[in-house]
Backbone as numpy.savetxt, mean C-alpha at the origin, in Angstrom:
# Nx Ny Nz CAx CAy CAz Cx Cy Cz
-37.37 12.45 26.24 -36.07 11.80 26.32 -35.99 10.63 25.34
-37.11 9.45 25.61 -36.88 8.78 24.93 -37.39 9.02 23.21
-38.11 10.09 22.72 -37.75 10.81 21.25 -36.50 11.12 20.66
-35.99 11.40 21.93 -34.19 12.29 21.56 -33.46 11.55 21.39
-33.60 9.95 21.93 -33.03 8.97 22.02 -32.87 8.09 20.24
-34.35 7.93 19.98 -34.42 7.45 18.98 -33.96 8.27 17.33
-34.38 9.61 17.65 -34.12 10.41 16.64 -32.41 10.60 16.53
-31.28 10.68 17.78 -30.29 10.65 17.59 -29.22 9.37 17.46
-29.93 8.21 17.90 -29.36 7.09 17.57 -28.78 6.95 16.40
-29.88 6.45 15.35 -29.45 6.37 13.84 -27.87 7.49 13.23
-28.44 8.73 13.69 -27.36 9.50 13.30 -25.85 9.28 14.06
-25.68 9.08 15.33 -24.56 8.28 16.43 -23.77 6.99 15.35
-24.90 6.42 14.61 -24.61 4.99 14.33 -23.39 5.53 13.21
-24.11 6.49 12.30 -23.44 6.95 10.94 -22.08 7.62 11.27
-22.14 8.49 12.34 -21.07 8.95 12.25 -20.09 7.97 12.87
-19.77 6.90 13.84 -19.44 5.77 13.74 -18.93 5.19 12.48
-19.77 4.74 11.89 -20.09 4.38 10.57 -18.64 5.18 9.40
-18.89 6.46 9.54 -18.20 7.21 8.90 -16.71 7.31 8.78
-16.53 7.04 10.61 -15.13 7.46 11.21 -14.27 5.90 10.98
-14.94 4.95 10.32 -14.29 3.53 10.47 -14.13 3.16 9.10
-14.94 3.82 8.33 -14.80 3.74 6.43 -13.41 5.13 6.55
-13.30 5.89 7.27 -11.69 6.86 6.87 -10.43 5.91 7.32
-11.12 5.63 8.71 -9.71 5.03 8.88 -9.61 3.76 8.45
-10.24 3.13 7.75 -9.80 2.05 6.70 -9.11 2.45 5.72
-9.67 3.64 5.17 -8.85 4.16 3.85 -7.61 4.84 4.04
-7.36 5.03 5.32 -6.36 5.54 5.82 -5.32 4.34 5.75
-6.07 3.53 6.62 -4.55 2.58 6.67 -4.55 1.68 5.41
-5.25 1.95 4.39 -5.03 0.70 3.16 -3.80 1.78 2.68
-4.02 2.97 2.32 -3.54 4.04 1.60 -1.61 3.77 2.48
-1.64 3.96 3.41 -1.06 3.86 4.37 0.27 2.10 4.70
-0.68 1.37 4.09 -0.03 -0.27 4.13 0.60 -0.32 2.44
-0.49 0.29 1.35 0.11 0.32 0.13 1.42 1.06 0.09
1.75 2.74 0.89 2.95 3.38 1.08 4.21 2.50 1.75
3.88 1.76 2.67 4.91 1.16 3.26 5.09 -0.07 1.98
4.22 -0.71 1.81 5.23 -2.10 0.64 5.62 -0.99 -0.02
5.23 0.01 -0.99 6.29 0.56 -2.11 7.67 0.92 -1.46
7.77 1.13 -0.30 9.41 1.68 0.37 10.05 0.25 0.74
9.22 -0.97 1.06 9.65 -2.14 1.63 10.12 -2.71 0.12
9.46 -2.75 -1.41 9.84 -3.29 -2.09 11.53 -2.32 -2.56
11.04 -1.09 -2.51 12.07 -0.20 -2.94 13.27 -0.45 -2.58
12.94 -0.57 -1.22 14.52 -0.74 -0.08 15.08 -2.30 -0.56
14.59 -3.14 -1.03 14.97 -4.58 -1.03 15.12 -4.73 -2.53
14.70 -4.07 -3.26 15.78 -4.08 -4.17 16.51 -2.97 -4.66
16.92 -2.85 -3.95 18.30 -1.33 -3.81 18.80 -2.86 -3.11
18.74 -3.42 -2.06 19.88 -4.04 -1.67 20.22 -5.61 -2.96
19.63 -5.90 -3.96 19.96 -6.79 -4.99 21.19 -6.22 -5.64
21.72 -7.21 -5.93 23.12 -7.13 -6.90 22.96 -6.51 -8.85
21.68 -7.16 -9.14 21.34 -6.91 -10.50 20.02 -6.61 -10.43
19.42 -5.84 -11.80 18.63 -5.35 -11.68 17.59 -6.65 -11.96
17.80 -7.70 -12.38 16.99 -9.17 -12.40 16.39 -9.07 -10.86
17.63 -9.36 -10.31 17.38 -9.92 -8.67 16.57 -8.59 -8.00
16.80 -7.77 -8.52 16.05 -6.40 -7.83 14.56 -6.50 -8.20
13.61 -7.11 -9.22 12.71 -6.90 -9.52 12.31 -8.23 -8.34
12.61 -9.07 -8.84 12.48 -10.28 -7.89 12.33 -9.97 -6.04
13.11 -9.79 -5.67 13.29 -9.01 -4.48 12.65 -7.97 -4.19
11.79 -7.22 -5.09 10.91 -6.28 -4.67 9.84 -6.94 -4.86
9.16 -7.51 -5.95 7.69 -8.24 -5.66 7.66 -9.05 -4.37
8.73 -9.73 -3.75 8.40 -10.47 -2.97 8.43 -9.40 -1.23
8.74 -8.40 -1.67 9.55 -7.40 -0.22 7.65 -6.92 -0.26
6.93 -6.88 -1.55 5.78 -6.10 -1.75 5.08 -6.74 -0.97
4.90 -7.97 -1.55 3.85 -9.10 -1.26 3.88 -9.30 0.45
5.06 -9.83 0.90 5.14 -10.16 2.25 4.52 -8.64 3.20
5.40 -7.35 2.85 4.38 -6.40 3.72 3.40 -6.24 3.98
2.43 -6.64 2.41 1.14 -6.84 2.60 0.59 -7.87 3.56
1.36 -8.65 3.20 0.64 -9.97 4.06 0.90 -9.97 5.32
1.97 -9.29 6.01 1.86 -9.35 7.70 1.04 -7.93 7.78
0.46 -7.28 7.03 -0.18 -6.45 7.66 -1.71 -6.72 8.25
-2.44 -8.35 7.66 -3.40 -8.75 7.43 -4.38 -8.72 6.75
-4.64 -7.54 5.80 -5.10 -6.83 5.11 -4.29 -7.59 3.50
-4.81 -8.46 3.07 -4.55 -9.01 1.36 -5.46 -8.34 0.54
-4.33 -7.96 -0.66 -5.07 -7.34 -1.57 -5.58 -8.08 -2.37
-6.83 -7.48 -3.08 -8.01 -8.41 -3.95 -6.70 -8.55 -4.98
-6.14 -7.57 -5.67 -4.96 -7.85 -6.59 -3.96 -6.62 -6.21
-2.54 -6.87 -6.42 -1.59 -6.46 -6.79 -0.44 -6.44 -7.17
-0.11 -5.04 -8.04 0.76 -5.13 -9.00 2.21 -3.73 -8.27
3.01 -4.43 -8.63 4.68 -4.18 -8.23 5.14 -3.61 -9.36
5.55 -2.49 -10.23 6.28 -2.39 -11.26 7.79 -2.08 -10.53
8.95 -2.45 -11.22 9.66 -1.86 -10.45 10.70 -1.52 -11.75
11.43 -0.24 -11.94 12.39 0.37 -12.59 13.47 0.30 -12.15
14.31 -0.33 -12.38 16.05 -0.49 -12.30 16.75 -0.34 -13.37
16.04 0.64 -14.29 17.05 1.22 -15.45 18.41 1.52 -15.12
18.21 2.21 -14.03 19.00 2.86 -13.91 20.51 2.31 -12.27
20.19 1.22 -12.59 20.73 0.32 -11.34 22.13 0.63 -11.81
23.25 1.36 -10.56 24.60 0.95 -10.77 25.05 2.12 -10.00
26.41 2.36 -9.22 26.47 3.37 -8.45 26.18 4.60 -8.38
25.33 5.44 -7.65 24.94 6.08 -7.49 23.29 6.48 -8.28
22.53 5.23 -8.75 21.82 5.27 -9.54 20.38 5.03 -8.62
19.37 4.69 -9.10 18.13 4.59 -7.89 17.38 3.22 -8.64
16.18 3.10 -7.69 15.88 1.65 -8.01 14.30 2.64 -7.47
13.52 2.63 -8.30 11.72 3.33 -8.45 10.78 1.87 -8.31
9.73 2.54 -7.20 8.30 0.84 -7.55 7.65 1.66 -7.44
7.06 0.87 -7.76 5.30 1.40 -8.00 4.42 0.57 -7.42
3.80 0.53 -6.62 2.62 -0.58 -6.25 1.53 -0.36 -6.20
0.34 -0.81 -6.72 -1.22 -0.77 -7.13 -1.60 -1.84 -5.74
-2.76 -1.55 -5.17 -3.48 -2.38 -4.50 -4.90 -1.74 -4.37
-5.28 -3.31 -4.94 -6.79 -3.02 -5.11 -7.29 -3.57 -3.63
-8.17 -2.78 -2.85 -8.14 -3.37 -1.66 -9.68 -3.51 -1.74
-10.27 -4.83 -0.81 -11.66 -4.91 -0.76 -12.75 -4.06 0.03
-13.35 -3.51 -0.03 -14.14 -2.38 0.88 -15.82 -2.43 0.92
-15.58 -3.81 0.37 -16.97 -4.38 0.07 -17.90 -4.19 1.42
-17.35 -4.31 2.81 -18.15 -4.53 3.51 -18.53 -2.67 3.76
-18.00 -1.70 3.31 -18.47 -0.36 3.61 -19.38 0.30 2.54
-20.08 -0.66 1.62 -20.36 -0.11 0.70 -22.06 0.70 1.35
-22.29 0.08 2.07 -23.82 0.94 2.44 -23.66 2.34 3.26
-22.79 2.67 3.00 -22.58 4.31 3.02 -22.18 4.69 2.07
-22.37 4.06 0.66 -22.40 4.84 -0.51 -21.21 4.78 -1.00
-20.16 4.24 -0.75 -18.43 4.23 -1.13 -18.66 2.97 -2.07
-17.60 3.01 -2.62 -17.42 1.93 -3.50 -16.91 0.54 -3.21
-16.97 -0.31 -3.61 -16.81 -1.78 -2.75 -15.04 -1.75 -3.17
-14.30 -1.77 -4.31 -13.26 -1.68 -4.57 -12.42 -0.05 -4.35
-11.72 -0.46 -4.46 -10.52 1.02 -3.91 -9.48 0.59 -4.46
-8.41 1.61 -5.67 -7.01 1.20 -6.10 -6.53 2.04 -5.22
-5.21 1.73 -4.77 -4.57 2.93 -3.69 -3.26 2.42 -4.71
-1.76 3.40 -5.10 -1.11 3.53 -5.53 -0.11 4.26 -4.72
0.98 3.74 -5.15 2.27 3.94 -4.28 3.84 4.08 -4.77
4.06 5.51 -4.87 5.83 5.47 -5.39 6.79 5.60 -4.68
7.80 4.63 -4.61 8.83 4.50 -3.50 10.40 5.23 -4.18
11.25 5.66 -4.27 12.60 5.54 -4.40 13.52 5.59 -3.50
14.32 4.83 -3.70 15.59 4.62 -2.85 16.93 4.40 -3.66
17.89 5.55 -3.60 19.27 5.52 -4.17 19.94 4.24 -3.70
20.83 4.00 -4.72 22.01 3.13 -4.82 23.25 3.92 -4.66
23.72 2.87 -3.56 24.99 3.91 -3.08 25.76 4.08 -4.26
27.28 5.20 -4.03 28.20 5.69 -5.11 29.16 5.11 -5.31
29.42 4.09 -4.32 30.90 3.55 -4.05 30.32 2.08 -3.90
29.14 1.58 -3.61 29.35 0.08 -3.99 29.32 -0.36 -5.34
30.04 -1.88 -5.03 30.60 -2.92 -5.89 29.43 -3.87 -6.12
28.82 -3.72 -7.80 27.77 -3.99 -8.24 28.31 -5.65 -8.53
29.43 -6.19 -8.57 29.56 -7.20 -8.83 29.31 -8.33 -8.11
């Protein structure tokens, strides 16, 4: 018993181990998807495509940050070429997230997770 004990411990530990390095990558993957729709959606609601870039880095940043989880860095691109009725407003968000503490199962300490959001601009609003 107590052989079976010791020989299956270690392995108990890993798969543990295993199931808590996915669902980290799950929810980084997962927190990066939601800011790209949170920046997306907030600037679709800006008047110009100035205020729309503005309004999405900050729609980015804040999701991240109530999620608790801060990224080592990230980056917001956001496309409003095409801002004006019936037109769309595209982000992009990069987050490099830290994973330093899972690295002794062989993963990498850094992780980029990437994220494309779009959200149309209505047909009938008044861009002014």
């Amino acid at each position: 018993m107590s052989v079976e004990l010791v020989l299956l411990t270690p392995a108990l530990v890993a798969c543990i181990l295993l199931i808590a390095a996915g669902a980290r990558y799950v929810t980084a993957r997962g927190e990066t998807t939601d800011a790209a729709y949170a920046a997306a959606r907030a600037g679709s609601l800006a008047t110009d495509p100035q205020s729309a870039q503005v309004a999405a880095q900050a729609a980015a940043s804040r999701s991240l940050a109530m999620r608790g989880r801060s990224c080592t860095s990230l980056s917001v691109h956001v496309d409003a070429s095409d801002f004006g009725p019936g037109g769309q407003v595209r982000t992009t968000v990069s987050c490099t997230a830290d994973l330093s503490d899972l690295t002794g199962l062989g993963l990498p300490g850094h992780r980029v997770f990437t994220a494309t959001a779009v959200v149309p601009l209505e047909q009938h609003r008044d861009f002014s």
